[in-house]
C-alpha positions as CSV (number, residue, x, y, z in Angstrom):
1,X,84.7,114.6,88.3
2,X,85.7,111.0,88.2
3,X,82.5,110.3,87.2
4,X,83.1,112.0,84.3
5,X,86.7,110.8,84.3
6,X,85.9,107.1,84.0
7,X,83.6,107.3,81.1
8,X,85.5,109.4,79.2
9,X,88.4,106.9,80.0
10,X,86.0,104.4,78.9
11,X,84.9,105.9,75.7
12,X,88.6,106.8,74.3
13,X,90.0,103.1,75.5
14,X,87.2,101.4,73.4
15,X,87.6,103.6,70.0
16,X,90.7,102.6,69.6
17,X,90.3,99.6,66.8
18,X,90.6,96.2,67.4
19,X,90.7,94.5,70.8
20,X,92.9,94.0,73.8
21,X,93.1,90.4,73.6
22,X,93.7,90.0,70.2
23,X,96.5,92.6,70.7
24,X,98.1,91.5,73.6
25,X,97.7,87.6,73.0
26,X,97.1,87.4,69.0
27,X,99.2,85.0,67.3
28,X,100.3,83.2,70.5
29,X,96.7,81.3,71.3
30,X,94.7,80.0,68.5
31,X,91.6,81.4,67.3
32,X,89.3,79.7,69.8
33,X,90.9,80.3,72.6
34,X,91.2,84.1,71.9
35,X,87.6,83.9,71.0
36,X,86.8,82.2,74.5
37,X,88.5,85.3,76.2
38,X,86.5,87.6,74.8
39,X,83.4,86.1,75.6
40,X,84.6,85.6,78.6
41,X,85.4,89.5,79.4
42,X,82.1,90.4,78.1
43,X,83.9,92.1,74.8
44,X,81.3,90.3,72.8
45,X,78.9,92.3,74.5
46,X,77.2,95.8,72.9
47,X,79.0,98.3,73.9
48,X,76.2,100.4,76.7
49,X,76.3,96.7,78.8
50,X,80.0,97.1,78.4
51,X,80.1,100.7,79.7
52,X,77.0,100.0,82.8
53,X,78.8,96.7,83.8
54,X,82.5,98.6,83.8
55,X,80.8,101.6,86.3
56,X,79.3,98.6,88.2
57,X,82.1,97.1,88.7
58,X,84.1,100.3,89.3
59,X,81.9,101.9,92.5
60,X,82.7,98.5,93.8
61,X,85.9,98.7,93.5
62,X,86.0,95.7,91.5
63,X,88.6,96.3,87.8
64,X,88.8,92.9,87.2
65,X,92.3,91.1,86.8
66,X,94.3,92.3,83.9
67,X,95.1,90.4,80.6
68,X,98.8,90.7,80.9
69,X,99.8,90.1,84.8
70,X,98.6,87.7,87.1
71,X,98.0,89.9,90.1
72,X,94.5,91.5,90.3
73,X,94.2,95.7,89.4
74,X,93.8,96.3,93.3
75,X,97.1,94.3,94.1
76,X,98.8,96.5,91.1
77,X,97.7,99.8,93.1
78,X,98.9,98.4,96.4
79,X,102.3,97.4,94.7
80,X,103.3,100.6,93.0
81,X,101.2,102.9,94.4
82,X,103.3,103.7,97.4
83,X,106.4,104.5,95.2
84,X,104.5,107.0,93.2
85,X,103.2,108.6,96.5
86,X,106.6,108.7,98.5
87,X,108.4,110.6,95.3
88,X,105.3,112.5,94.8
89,X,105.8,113.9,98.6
90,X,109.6,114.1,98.7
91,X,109.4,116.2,95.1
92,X,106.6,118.6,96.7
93,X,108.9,119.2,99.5
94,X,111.7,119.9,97.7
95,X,109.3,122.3,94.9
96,X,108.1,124.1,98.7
97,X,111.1,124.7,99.9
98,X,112.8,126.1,97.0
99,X,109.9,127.6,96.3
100,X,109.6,130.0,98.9
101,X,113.1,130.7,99.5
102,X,114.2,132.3,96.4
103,X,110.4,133.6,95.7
104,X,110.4,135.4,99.1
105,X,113.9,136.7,98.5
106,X,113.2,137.6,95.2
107,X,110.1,139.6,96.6
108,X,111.7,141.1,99.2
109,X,115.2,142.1,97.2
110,X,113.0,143.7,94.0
111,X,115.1,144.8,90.8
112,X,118.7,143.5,92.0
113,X,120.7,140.8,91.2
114,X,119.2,138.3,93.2
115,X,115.5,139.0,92.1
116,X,116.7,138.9,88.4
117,X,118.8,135.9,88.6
118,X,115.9,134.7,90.7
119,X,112.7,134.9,88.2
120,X,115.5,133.7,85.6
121,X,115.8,130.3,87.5
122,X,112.0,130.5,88.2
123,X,111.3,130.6,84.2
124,X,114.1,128.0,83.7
125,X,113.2,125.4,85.4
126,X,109.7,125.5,84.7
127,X,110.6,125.5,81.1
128,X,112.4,122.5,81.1
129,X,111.0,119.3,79.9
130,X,111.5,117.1,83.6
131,X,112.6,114.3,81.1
132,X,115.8,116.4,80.1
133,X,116.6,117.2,83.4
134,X,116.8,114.4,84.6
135,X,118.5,112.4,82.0
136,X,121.7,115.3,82.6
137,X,120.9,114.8,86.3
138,X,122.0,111.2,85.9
139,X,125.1,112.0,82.9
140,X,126.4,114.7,85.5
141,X,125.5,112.9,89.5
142,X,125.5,109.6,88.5
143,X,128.0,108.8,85.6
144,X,130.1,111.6,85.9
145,X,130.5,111.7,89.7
146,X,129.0,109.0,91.2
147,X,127.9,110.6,93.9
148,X,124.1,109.3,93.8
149,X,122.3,105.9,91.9
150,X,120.2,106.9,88.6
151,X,117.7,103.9,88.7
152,X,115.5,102.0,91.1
153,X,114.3,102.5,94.2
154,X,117.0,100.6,96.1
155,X,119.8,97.7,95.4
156,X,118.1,94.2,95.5
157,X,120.0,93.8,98.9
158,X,119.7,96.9,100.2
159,X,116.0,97.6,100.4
160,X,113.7,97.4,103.7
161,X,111.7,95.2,105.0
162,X,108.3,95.8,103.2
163,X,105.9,96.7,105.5
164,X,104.2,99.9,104.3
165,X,105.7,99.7,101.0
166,X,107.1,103.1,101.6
167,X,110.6,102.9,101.5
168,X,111.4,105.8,104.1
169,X,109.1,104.6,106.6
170,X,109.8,101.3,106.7
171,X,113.9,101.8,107.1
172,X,112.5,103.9,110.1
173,X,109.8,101.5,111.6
174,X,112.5,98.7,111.2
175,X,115.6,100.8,112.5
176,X,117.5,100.2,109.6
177,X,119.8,103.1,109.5
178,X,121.8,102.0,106.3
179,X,118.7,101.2,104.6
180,X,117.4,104.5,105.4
181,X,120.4,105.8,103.8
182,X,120.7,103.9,100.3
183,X,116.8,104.6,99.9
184,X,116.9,108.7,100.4
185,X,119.9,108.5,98.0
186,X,117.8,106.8,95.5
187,X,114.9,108.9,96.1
188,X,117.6,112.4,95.6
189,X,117.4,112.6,91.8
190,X,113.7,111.8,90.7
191,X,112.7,114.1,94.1
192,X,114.7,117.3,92.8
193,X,114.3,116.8,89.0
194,X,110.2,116.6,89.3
195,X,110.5,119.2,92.2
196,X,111.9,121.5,90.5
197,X,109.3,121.9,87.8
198,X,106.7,123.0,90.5
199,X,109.7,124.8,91.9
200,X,109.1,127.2,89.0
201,X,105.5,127.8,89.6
202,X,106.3,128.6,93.5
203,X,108.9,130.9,92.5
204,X,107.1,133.1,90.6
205,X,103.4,132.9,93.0
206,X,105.6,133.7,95.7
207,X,107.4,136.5,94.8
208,X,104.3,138.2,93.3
209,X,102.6,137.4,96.7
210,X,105.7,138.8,98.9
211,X,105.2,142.0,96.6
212,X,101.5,142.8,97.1
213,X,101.7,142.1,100.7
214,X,104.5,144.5,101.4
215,X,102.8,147.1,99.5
216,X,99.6,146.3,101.5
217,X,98.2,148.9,104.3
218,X,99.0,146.3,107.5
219,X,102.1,146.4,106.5
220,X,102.7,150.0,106.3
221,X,100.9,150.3,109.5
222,X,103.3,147.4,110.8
223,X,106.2,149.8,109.9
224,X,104.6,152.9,111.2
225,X,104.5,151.2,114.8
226,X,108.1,151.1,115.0
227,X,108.1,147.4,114.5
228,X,111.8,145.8,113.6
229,X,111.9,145.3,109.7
230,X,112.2,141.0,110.0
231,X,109.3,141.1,112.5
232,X,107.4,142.8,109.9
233,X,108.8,140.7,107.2
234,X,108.5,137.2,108.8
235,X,105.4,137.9,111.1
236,X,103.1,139.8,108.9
237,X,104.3,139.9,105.2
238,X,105.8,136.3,104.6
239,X,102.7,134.2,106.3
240,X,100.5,136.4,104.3
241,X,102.6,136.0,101.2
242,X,102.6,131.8,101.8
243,X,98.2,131.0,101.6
244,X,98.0,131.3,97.9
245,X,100.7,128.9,97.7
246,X,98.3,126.3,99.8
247,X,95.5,127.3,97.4
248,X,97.1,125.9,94.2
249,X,98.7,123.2,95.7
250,X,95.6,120.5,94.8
251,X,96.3,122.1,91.2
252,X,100.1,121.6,91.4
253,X,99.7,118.0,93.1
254,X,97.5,117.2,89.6
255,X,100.3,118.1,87.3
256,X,102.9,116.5,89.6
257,X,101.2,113.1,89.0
258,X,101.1,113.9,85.0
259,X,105.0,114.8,85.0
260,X,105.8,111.3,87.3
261,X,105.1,109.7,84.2
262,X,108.1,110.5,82.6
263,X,110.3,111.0,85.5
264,X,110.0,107.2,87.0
265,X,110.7,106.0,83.6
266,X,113.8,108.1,83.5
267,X,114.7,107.2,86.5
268,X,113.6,103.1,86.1
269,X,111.0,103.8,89.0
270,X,108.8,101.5,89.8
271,X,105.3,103.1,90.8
272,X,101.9,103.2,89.2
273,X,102.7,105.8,86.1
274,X,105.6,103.6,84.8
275,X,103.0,100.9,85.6
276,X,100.5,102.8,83.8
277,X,102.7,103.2,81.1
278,X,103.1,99.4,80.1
279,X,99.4,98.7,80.5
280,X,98.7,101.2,77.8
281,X,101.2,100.0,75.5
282,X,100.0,96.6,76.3
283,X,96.4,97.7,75.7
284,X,95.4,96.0,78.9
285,X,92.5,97.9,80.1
286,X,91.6,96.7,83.1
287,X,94.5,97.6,84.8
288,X,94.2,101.7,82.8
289,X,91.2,101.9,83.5
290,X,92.0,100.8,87.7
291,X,95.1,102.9,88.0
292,X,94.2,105.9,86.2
293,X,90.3,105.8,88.9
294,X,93.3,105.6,91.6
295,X,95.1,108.7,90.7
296,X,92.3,109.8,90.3
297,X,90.8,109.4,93.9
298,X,94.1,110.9,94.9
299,X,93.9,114.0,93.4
300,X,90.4,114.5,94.6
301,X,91.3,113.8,97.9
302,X,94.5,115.6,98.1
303,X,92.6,118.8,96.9
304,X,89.2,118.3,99.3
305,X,92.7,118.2,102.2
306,X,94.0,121.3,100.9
307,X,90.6,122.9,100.5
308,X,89.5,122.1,104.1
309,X,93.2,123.4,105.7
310,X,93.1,126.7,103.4
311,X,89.6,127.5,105.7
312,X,91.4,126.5,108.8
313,X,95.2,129.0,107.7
314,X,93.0,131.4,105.9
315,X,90.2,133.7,108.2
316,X,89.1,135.0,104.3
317,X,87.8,131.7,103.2
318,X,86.2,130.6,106.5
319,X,82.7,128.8,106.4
């Protein structure tokens, strides 16, 4: 798969016309000098030595150093990489949780109120472009209360001490109690408006899920042995009810990274897809062609994970 990623990434980066030093540095060097650079970056070269020297370079880890920043692709990654991550957990979370709550009710309360308003909401919210939501996230929390900060990651002052470069972890590593709090109050916003799209999809898997399984023989059997309704409910129905949701996580992690795009540059947050985002513009393709491998490492590894714990939670899928 990233095999096949990279030289597809390859392939579209180098039909588009011209060059990426000429457009990122055209007009501000003279012509040698942009001619030196691309001699230099091997753009002179046919294109096959182009493409077997890029997936040289990439199983070695080795992207090169971009045309428009001075920090290699690898110190990129290691910069913005844990910002993506931490909102990427903290909106999974918050997708889980409400997830499963109103699914299972929903399931469990079938054809009232709550079930309709429930699949309503469900519907809604995945409907929603995330850019929307959050931009009246900030209008109605931010401007219009003030109860929570639209942009960043933290104030200049009032971020940790980077030792992780995960915000959370390193307020609690250091002790830092008030930087603990400015950072989850930064992280609110982006974390509920890009968990609440997957929110959607967990809704409605859920309360199909809580459905069939109280339907399903065991159940019934459950009942028949005299068994208290929540012990049925919580101890036979709702664990049941919860695997598929680990199945389609690897899925729902994929589309999570796609929709970060637009939420951290709603929300001024600075991780790899707003990163990603000015590299493309700038047509810098060193540093594309290094963060989009990253993600997609990620995503292959986050779904081998979930694979490998489904067999362990799940005796049907057992090797």
């Amino acid at each position: 798969m990233v095999f096949i990623l990279l030289t597809l990434l390859f392939l579209l980066l180098n039909a588009a016309p011209g060059d990426p030093v000429t457009a990122t540095l055209g007009g501000r060097l003279p012509p040698e000098e942009i001619a030196q650079r691309k001699e230099a970056l091997g753009l002179n070269d046919p294109l096959y030595v182009q493409y077997f020297n890029y997936m040289g370079n990439a199983l070695t880890g080795d992207f090169g150093n971009p045309i428009t920043d001075p920090r290699s692709v690898v110190q990129i990654v290691l910069d913005t990489a844990p910002a993506t991550i931490e909102l990427a957990i903290a909106a999974m979370l918050v997708a889980i949780l409400l997830g499963i709550t109103v699914g299972a009710l929903s399931g469990r309360l079938r054809d009232t109120p709550f079930d309709v308003g429930g699949r309503l909401f469900g519907i809604l919210i995945y409907a929603a472009p995330v850019f929307w939501t959050g931009l009246l996230a900030q209008l109605y929390f931010s401007v219009e209360l003030g109860w929570l900060p639209s942009q960043q990651r933290a104030g200049g002052f009032d971020a940790p001490d980077p030792i992780t470069g995960f915000y959370v972890l390193d307020s609690i590593i250091t002790g830092d109690m008030a930087a603990l709090g400015t950072v989850l109050s930064h992280l609110v916003l982006p974390a509920v408006t890009l968990g609440l799209l997957l929110g959607g999809v967990f809704i409605r898997l859920v309360r199909v899920n809580m459905l069939q399984t109280l339907r399903s023989d065991y159940v019934e059997a459950a009942r028949a042995r005299g068994l208290r309704e929540h012990v049925v409910l919580f101890r036979h129905a709702f664990k049941t009810a919860l695997i598929p949701i680990i199945t389609i996580m690897g899925l729902q992690f994929a589309m999570l990274i796609g929709n970060a795009v637009l939420t951290e540059h709603t929300f001024t947050w600075p991780g790899l897809a707003q990163a990603l985002v000015g590299f493309i513009g700038a047509r810098d393709y060193a540093a594309v062609q290094g963060i989009v491998t990253f993600i997609a490492l990620v995503i292959v590894g986050v779904s081998l994970l979930i694979d490998i714990f489904t067999g362990l939670v799940d005796p049907r899928v057992r090797y």
